[in-house]
C-alpha positions as a printed Julia matrix, in Angstrom:
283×3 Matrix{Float64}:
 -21.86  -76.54  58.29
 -17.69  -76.43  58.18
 -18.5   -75.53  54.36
 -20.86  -73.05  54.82
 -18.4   -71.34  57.35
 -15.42  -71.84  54.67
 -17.52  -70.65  51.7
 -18.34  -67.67  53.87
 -14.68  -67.12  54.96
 -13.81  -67.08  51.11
 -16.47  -64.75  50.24
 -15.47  -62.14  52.54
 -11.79  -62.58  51.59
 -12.36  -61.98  48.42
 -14.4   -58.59  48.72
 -12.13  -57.02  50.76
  -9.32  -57.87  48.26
 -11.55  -56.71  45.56
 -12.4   -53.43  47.96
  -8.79  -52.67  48.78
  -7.43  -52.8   45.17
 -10.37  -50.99  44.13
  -9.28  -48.07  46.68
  -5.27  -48.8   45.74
  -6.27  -47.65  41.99
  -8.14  -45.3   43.05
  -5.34  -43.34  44.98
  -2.61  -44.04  42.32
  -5.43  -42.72  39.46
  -5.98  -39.62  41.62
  -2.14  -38.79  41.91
  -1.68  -39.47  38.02
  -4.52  -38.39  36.09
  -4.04  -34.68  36.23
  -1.08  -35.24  34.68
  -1.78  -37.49  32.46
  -5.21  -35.3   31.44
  -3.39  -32.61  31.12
  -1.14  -34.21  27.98
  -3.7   -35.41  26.94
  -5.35  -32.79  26.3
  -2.38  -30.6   25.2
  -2.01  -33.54  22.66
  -5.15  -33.11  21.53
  -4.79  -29.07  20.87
  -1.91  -30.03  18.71
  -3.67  -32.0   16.59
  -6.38  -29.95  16.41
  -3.57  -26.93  14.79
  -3.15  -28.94  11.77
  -4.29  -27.79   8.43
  -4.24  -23.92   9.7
  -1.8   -21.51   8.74
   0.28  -19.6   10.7
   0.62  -16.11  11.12
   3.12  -13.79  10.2
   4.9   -13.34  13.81
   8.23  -10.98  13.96
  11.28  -12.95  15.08
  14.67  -12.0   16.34
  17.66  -13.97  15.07
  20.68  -15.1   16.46
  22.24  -11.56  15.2
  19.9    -9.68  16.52
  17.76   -9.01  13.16
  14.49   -9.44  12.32
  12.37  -10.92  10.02
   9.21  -12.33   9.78
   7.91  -15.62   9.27
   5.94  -15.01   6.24
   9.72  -14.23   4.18
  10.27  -17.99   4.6
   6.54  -18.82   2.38
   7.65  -20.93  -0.72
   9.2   -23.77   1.1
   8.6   -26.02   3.52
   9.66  -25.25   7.41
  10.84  -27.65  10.23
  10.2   -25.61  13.13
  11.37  -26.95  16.93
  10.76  -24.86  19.79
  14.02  -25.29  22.74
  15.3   -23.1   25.63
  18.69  -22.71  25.65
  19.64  -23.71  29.27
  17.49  -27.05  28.5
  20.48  -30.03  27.9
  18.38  -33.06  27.97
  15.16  -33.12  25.42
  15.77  -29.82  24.06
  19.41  -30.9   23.04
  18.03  -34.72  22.03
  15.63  -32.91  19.4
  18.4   -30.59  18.19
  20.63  -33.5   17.55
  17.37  -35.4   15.74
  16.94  -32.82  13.66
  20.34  -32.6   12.42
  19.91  -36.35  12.03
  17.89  -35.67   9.31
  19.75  -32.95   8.03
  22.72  -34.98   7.72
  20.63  -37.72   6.0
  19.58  -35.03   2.83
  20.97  -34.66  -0.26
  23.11  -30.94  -0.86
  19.99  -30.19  -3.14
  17.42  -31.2   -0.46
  18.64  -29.21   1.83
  18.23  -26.16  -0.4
  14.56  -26.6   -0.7
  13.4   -26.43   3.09
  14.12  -24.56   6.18
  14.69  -25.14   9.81
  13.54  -23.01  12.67
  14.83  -23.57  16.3
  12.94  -20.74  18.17
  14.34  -20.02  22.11
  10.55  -19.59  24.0
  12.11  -18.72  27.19
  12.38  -14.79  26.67
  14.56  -14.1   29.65
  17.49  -15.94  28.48
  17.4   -16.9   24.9
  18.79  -13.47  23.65
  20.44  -13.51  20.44
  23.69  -13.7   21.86
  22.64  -16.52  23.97
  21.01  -18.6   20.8
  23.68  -17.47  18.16
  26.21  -19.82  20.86
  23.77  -22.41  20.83
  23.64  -22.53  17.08
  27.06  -22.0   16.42
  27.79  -25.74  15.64
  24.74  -26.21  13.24
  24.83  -23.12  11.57
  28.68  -23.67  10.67
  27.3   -26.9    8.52
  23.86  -25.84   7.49
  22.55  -22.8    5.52
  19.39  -23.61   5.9
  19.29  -23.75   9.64
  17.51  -20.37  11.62
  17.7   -20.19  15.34
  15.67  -17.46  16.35
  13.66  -15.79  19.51
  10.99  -13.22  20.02
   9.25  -11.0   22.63
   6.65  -12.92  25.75
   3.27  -12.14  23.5
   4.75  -13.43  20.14
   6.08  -16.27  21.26
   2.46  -17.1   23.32
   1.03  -16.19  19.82
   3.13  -18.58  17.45
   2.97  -21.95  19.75
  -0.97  -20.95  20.64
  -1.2   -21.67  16.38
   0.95  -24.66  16.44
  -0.09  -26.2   19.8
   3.02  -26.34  21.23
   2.93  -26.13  25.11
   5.47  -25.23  27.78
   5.32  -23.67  31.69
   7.91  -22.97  34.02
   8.56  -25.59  36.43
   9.6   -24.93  39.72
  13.51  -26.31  39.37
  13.91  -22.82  36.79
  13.55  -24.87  33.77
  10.57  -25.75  31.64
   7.84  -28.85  31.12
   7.32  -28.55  27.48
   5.63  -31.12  24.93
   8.4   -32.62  22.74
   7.68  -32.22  19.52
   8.41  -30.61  16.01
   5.95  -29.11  13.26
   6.26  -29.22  10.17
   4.79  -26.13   7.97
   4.51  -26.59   4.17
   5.39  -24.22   1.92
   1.99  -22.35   2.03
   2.39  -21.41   5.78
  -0.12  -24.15   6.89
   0.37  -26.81   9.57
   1.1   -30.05   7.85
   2.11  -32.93  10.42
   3.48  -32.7   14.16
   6.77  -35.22  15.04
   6.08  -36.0   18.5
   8.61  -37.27  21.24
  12.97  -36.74  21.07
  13.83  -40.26  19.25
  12.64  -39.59  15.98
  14.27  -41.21  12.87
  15.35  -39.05  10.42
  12.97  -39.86   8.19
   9.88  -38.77  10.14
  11.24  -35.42   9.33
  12.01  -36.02   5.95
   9.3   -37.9    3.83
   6.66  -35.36   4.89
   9.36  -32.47   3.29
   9.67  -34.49   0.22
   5.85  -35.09  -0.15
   5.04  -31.06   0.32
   8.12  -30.37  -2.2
   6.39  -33.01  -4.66
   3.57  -32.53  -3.88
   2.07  -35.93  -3.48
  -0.35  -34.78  -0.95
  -2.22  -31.77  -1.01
  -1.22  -28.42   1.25
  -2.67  -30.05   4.72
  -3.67  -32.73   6.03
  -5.84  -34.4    9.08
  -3.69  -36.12  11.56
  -3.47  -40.13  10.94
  -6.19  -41.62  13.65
  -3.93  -44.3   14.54
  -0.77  -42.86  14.66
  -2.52  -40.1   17.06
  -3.38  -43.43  19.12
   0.42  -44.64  19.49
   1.58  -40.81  19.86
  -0.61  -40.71  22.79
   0.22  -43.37  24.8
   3.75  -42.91  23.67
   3.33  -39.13  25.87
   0.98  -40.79  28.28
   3.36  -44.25  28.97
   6.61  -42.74  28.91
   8.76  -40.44  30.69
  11.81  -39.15  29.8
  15.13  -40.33  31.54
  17.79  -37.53  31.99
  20.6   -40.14  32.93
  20.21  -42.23  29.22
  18.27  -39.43  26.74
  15.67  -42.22  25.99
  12.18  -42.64  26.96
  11.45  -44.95  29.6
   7.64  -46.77  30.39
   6.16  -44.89  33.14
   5.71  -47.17  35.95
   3.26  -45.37  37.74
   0.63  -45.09  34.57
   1.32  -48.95  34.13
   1.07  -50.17  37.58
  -2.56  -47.75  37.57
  -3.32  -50.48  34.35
  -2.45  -53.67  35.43
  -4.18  -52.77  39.01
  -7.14  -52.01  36.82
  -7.1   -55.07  34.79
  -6.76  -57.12  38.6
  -9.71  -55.15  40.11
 -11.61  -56.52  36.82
 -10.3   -60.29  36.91
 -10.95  -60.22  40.44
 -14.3   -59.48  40.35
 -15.7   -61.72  37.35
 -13.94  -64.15  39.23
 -16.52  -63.55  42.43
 -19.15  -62.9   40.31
 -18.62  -66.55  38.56
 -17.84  -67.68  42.05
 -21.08  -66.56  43.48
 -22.94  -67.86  40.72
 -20.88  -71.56  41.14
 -21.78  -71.53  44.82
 -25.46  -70.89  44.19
 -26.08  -73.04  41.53
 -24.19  -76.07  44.0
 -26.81  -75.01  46.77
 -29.72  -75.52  44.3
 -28.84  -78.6   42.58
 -28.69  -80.1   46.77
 -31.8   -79.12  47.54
 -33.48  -80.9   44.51
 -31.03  -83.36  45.43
């Protein structure tokens, strides 16, 4: 009868730790997954922009002059999209891309351009962008930092699949990431996150310039994969520049993975005790 009574005990114990970690992921699901959904889907629309070709926006340099994108057709285009005031990921891209830059031959870097395009209208005037660019520009022809009016800007990263939003500190959420364009105007691979190697940005420039694969072409499924859960798992740290694992979106995981352990466990419990009680009655 003691058993019974301790079997029962165990039973119950068990269910309400299964119940309250059930309703512990629940809560921290609920306070992530909008977020989380959200880049994910955003993610997703960028991907999705890939093969098309972009059209021929007016942009405002860092003189003040304009020009549109179609003058740049005939070679390839690394195109970033910063605000000025941004000195975290904005600046960690900026200095990635010049990675690369620095990494190119002289001739290379006569066959490609890069874009850096302000999308915060209020405060990337040319005078504002032509001080951000001033240390690039000095060392690199090739290098455009440009800006445009609210609807052009909503325009050109609607075709790319860039997003951004105000936040309510005055600055800007914004998907890190750089697009590459080939030399036909079409969408030909997106770099995602601020840590890129320098030849991320480069191979795909030397395989439009060569040639070696077509004008376009279809996001890699399982690169997509780790890009995901690289915007999904991480968060970026202010105090190092680096990504860090978000803690939250793992802790959401592991909980899950517990919740499931624990209850095979009473399942295969259940189904031990059960089987015990038959095999003493035929006993």
């Amino acid at each position: 009868m003691a058993t019974e009574r301790g079997k029962k005990r165990r039973v119950k114990t068990l269910s309400l730790l299964a119940l309250k970690l059930f309703f512990l992921v629940a809560a921290t699901e609920a306070s992530a997954s909008v977020d989380r959904d959200f880049m994910r889907s955003a993610f997703q629309k960028a991907n999705s922009a890939i093969g098309s070709r972009i059209g021929n926006h007016t942009l405002v340099d860092h003189r003040g002059e304009r020009f549109g994108i179609r003058e740049l057709r005939g070679r390839p285009v690394v195109v970033s999209f910063i605000y000025t005031e941004c000195a975290s990921t904005c600046a960690a891209i900026t200095m990635a891309i010049e990675r690369a830059l620095k990494k190119a031959s002289p001739d290379m870097l006569e066959r490609f351009v890069v874009l850096t395009i302000g999308f915060d209208t209020e405060r990337d005037t040319p005078r504002r962008l032509s001080e951000y660019a001033r240390p690039f520009m000095d060392r690199y022809r090739n290098w455009l930092f440009a800006t445009a009016d609210a609807n052009t800007i909503q325009r050109f990263t609607g075709e790319t699949g860039f997003w951004f939003r105000k936040n309510s500190g005055g600055g800007f959420d914004h998907l890190n990431m750089v697009t590459i364009i080939d030399d036909e105007g079409r969408i030909y691979k997106h770099i995602y996150g601020i840590d890129f190697e320098a030849d991320e940005v480069l191979e795909p420039l030397y395989a439009i310039i060569n040639r070696e694969e077509g004008p376009a072409r279809p996001p890699d499924a399982s690169a997509g994969v780790l890009d995901a859960l690289k915007l999904l798992c991480y968060s970026y740290d202010e105090a190092t520049g680096t990504y860090r694992p978000d803690y939250t979106f793992l802790m959401t995981v592991g909980m899950w993975i517990v919740v499931q352990v624990v209850g095979v466990a009473f399942v295969i419990y259940l189904f031990k005790g059960r089987r015990d009680a038959v095999g003493k009655k035929k006993g």
